[in-house]
C-alpha positions in Angstrom: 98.3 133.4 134.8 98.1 136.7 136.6 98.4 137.0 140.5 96.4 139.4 142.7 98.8 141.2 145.3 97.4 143.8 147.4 100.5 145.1 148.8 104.4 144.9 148.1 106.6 144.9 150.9 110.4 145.1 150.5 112.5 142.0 151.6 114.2 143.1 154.8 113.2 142.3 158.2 111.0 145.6 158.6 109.1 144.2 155.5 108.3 141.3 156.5 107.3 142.2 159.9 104.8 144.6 157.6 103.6 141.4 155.9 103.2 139.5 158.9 100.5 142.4 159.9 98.9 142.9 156.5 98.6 139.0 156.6 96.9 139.2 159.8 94.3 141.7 158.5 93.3 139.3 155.2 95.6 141.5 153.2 97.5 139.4 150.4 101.4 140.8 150.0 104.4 140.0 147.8 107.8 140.1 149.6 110.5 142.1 147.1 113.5 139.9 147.5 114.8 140.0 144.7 114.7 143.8 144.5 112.1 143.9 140.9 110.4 146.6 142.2 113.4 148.6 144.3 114.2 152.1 142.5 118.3 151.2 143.8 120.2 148.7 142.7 122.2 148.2 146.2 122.4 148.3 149.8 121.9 151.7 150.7 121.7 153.4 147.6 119.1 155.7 148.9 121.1 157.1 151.6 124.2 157.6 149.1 121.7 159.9 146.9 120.4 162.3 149.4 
């Protein structure tokens, strides 16, 4: 079975605050908690590879 997602959203509080918005405008979204779709493996790997 394939899902439809419009939008993924990391799993962190600023993502889901962006879900609870897309959700409001009819906008389906798949909260990334367990980090499938993250480029980083870890907590603040981006900052570490500036």
């Amino acid at each position: 079975m394939t899902q439809h997602t419009d939008v993924v959203v990391g799993g962190g509080q600023s993502g889901l605050a962006a879900g609870h918005h897309l959700r409001r405008r009819g906008l389906d979204y798949l909260a990334d908690h367990e980090k499938r779709y993250d480029r980083w493996p870890g907590t603040g790997e981006p900052c570490r590879h500036r």
